[in-house]
Structures are given as structure tokens and as C-alpha cells.
N, C-alpha and C positions, 0 to 999 in steps of 0.2 A: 504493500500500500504506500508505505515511503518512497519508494523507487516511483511510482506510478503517479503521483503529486508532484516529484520532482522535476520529472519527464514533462508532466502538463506544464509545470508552471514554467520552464526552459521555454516549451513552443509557445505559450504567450507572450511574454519576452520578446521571443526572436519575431512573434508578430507586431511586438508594438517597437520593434528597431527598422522595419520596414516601414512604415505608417511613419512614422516621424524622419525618417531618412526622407521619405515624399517629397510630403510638408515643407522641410525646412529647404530642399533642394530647389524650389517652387519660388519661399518665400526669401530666401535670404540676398542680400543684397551682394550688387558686384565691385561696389565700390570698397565697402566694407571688405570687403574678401581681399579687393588687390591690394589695400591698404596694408591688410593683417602678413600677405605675401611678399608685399615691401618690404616689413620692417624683419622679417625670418622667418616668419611661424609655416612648419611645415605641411602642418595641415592645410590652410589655404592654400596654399601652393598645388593641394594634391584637388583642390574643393576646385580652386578657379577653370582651369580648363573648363570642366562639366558645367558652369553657367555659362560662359561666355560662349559654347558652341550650340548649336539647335537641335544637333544631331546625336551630340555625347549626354544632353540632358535628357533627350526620349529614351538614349540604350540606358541611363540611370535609371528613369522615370518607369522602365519596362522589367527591370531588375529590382525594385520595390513590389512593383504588384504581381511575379512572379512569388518571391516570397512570401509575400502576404496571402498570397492564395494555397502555397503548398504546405507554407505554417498550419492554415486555418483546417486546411484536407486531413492532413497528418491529425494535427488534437483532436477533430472531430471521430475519428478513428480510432485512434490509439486510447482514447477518454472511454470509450464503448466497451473496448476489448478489453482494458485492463481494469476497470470500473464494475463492472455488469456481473460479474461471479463473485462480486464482494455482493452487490445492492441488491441482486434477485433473492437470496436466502433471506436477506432481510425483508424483502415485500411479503417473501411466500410466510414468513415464521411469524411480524406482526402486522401481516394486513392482509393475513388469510386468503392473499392469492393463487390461483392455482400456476404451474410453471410457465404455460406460454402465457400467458397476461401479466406474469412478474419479469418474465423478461422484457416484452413487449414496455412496460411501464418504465421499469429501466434506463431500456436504452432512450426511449421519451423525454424519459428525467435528466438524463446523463446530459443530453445534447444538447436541451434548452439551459441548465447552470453552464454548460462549458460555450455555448454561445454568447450567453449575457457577458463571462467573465472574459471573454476574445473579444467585445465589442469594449466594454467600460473600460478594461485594463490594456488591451491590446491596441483598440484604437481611437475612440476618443480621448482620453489623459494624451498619452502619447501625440497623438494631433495639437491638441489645445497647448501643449511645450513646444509645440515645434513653431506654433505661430506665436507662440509670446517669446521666445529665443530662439529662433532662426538661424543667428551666425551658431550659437555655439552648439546646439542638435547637429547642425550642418559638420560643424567640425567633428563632431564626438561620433559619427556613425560613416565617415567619410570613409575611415580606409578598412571594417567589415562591409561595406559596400562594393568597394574595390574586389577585395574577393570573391564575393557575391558574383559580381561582374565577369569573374572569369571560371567560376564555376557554372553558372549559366548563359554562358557566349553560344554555346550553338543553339540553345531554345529561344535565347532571342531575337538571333539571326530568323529565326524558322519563325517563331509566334509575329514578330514586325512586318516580315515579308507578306506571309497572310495576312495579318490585318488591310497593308498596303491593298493587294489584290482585290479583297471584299469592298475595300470601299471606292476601289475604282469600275469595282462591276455597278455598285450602286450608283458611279456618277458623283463621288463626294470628293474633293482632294483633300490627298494626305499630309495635314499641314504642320504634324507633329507637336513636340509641346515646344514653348516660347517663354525666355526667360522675362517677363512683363512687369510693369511695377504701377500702384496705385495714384492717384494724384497724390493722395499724405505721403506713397512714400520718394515719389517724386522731388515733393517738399522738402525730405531730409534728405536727400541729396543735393538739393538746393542747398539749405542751411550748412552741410557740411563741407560743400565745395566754398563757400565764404570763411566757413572756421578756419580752412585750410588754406586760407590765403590765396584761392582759386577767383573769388566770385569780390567784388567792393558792394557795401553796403546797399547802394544804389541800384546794382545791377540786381542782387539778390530779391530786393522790393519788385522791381521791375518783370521780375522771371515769376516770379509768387502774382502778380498780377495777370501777366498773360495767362500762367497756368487757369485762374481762375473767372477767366473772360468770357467761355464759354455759360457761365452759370449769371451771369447778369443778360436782363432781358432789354429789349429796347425801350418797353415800357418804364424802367426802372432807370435808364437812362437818359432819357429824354426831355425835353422844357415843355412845362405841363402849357397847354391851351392859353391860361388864363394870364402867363407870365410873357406870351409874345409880346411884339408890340406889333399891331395890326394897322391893317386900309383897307376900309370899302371899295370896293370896285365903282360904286357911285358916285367918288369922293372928287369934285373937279380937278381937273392940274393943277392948276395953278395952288390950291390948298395940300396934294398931294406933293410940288414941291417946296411949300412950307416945312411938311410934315417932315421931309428928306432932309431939309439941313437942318432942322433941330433936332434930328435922331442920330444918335452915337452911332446905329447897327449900320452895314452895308446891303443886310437885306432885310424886306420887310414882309409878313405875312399879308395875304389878300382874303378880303373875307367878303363874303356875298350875300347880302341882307342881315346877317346877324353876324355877329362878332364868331361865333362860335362856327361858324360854317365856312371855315378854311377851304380854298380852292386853287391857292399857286401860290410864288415867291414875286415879289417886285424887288428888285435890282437896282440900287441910287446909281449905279452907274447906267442906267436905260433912261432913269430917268433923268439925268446929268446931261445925256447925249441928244436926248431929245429936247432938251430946253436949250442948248448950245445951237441947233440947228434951227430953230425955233418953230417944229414943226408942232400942230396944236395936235395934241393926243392924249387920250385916255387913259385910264390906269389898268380899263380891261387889254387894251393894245398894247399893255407894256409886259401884260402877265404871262410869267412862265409858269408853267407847268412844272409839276412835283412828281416823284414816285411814291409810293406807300408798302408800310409795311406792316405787319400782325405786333401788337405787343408784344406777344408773345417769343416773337423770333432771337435767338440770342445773338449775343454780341458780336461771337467771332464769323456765325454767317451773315450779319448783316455786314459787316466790313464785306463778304465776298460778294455780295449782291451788291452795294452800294461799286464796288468795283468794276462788275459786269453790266451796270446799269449807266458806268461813268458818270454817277454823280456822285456829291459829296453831304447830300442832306436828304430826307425823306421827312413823308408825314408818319404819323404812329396811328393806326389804326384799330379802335374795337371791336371786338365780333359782328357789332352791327354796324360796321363801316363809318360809324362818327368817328371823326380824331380828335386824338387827345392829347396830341403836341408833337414837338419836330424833334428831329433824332439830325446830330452831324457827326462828318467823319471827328470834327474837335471835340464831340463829347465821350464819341469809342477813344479815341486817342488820350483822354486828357484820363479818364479811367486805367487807360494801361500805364502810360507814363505819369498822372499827376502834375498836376498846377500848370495844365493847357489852357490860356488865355481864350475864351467861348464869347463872342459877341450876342449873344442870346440871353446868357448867363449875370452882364452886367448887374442889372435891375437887382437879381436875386443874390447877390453878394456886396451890396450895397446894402441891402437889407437884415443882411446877415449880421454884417460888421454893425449894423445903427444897434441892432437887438443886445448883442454883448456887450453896447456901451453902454445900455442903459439898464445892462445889468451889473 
């Protein structure tokens, strides 16, 4: 019975040295790794190859879940055969079953404890170490993986080849695994290319912003409706360019009956050129046309539409096609780099700075 406990609890083990070899080989970082292979440590030395190539991390990746599965074949087995002539007497002697329903029950018994204890102890704990310490599972299980590795070289050549095969009868490509990292941990590559005297304070802000460009919406970027500064379409010239040279902006919104029913951009340079030339025109004659876009759309594809559109400003659109103010390249821009000068924005930091004084 001691022999037969010690056996189990060995192939548990070797299944949660698989399961966390995965894990950690998935999650651990490359920088960290070349770092630790800089400075001597032989184990990253032995670790780095296998992230850094596509191909060494699948035959790693393929050499875990070979393990994990021959681990789990074996205990289930082995837990039955060497278990089940101890348990049946006990079934038959206090629970007055007869012998094939004591074995039957058994083997039942046997495989559902020896599953629970392969699942909790073999691979979730084991997992849940590998992604709260990454580098060092990575390093601690590196080089019985290595042997792993070459103890099962021809079943992986043979199991990868098939897999290859079946998924291209299916029409899927084999795109293997991929050493990938998350925005956070993106971040701390960020942050530690700066500790290390790679990145200046500046740039590091700058990287952490683009990374996070994508998650600001245009809606959330944009000068609300109420903060333009507008002209009716009905508004004479001559009062239109009043309104021009007393306004700071170079361009103006156009509104058609109500303030709120935005319809183009006016241009003090149109209308500059038009009162130079002195030809008598309206403020509908001077209107340009706008693009529009969904609040909703984020930042970094609106920079690629605004690109493909060749313009530099859009309206902001609500589901039900009322706008809710303009979006420019200076307000994506001024978001990724910070304290970009916005002609739109005046009014509203003016306002800003009055609020703090009179606080």
C-alpha cells in the first residue's frame, strides 16, 4: 500500500511538472529571460532559445501535453490495479456487496479520488504558480523538460506531423503556438526598458499612451456640440465676416436652423479670399462638407479613416445620426503625445484655468 501511494503521488507530481512547464513557457517573459542570460544564469540560457523561436516552443508546448497525458493514462491505471484488491474486501466485508458490484464500485471510487487529486494537485495549483511566477517555474522545470524532449523526439515528430495533416485536410492553417504578451505585460516591458536606461521618461509616457489608444472612443475625445463656436448658414456676409475676425479658431462650424444641426466646416481662409476678391457670397457657398463618424469608433481607427478619407477632422455621430461634436486629427494626436495646442479647445481651457482660480 506504501509502494502504491508513493507511485500515485510520483505521477501526480510529474503531472503537475508538465502543466506548469506549459504555463510558465506561454507566460514568461523574453526580456526577463535575456536579461537573467546576460548576467550568467544558466538556466535562461537553456529557457531563451525555446521563446524566442515558434517552432522550439510548439516541440516544448507538444512535450508538456504529451506528459500530461501519459502521467494522467498511467495513474488512472496503475491507481485501479494497485488500489482495487485492497478496496473490494473492504466494500464486500462493510457494505455487504457482492464481488462484481464491489469491484465495479471500486474501480468507480478509485478513478473519480485519483481524478479530483490529478486535476486540484496536478493541474490547477501547478497552473495558478506558473502564472503568478513564470520566470522562475520556467527556470525550475527547464532542463527535466529538456529530457522530456528527447525522450519523446520521435512521438512528437509523428503526433505534430498528424496534427499538421488533419488540419490541413480541414482547410485550417497550422499556425503553431506564438510567444505573445498582454497589453499589462507589454507595459512592463515598457516600464523596464526605461529602468534600464533603454526608454527616457517621455518616450515611456508616450508608448503607454499609444498602447492605450485603441480603448479611447471618438466620442470621448471629441468637443462636445455645445463648446463649438458656430454660423448659421442664414447669417449675411458681411456679419459672417465680422464673426471671422473676432474669432481666435480658423475654422468654424455651420449650423442650419438651429445651432445644434451641424452641416459643414467654414474656412476664414474662404472667407478671407472671398472678401479680398470682393465677390458677394454666402456662407452656404463657402460650406464645406464634413465626414462623420460613430462615437463609438476608437481612436486608433479613426486616425486610419481620417487618413483614407484625407481629412483631418470629422463630425461625431449618435446612433441616431445627430452629432455630438467634432473629433480632429489634434485631439487623437494631442491624446497620444499630450499638451497639443487644439483650436476648438481654447474656450474650454480658459474655462478650466478661470474654475481653479476661483478655487
Amino acid at each position: 500500500m506504501l509502494l502504491a501511494g508513493t507511485v500515485i503521488v510520483l505521477l501526480i507530481l510529474l503531472t503537475a511538472l508538465y502543466v506548469a512547464a506549459e504555463f510558465a513557457a506561454v507566460g514568461v517573459r523574453r526580456s526577463r529571460l535575456r536579461r537573467l542570460a546576460e548576467d550568467g544564469n544558466a538556466l535562461a540560457a537553456r529557457m531563451l532559445p525555446v521563446v524566442e523561436d515558434p517552432a522550439a516552443l510548439d516541440r516544448y508546448i507538444a512535450v508538456s501535453q504529451i506528459g500530461i497525458t501519459l502521467s494522467s493514462l498511467i495513474l488512472g491505471a496503475y491507481g485501479q490495479a494497485a488500489l482495487a484488491p485492497t478496496v473490494v474486501p473492504l466494500l464486500e466485508r462493510f457494505g455487504g456487496l457482492n464481488p462484481e458490484t464491489a469491484a465495479s464500485t471500486a474501480a468507480i471510487s478509485i478513478l473519480v479520488v485519483l481524478t479530483c487529486l490529478a486535476v486540484i494537485l496536478g493541474e490547477l495549483v501547478p497552473k495558478s504558480l506558473a502564472l503568478q511566477n513564470p520566470t522562475g517555474v520556467a527556470l525550475a522545470t527547464v532542463l527535466p523538460m529538456q529530457w522530456s524532449q528527447k525522450i519523446f523526439g520521435p512521438s512528437i515528430s509523428f503526433l505534430n506531423g498528424s496534427g499538421v495533416l488533419i488540419l490541413r485536410a480541414l482547410g485550417i492553417p497550422a499556425t503553431g503556438h506564438r510567444h505573445v504578451h498582454s497589453p499589462d505585460e507589454i507595459e512592463l516591458l515598457i516600464a523596464e526598458s526605461r529602468d534600464g536606461g533603454l526608454l527616457e521618461p517621455e518616450e515611456q509616457v508616450r508608448l503607454h499612451r499609444a498602447l492605450r489608444l485603441g480603448l479611447r472612443t471618438a466620442g470621448q475625445l471629441m468637443v462636445p456640440r455645445e463648446r463649438l463656436a458656430t454660423v448659421d448658414t442664414a447669417t449675411p456676409f458681411p456679419e459672417v465676416l465680422r464673426i471671422v475676425a473676432a474669432s481666435p479658431y480658423s475654422r468654424l462650424a455651420v449650423s442650419e436652423g438651429t445651432p445644434g444641426r451641424l452641416i459643414g466646416v467654414l474656412h476664414t481662409k474662404d472667407v478671407v479670399t472671398a472678401f479680398v476678391g470682393g465677390r458677394p457670397l454666402t456662407t452656404a457657398s463657402l460650406l464645406r462638407p464634413i465626414v462623420r463618424v460613430p462615437a463609438d469608433m476608437p481612436a486608433d481607427r479613426l486616425l486610419a479613416f481620417l487618413r483614407e478619407q484625407r481629412n483631418h477632422q470629422a463630425f461625431v455621430a449618435a446612433p441616431d445620426s445627430r452629432v455630438e461634436g467634432l473629433i480632429t486629427l489634434e485631439d487623437v494626436v494631442g491624446e497620444l503625445l499630450g499638451g497639443v495646442a487644439d483650436e476648438f479647445k481654447g474656450a474650454r481651457r480658459r474655462v478650466n484655468v478661470a474654475e481653479k482660480r476661483r478655487r
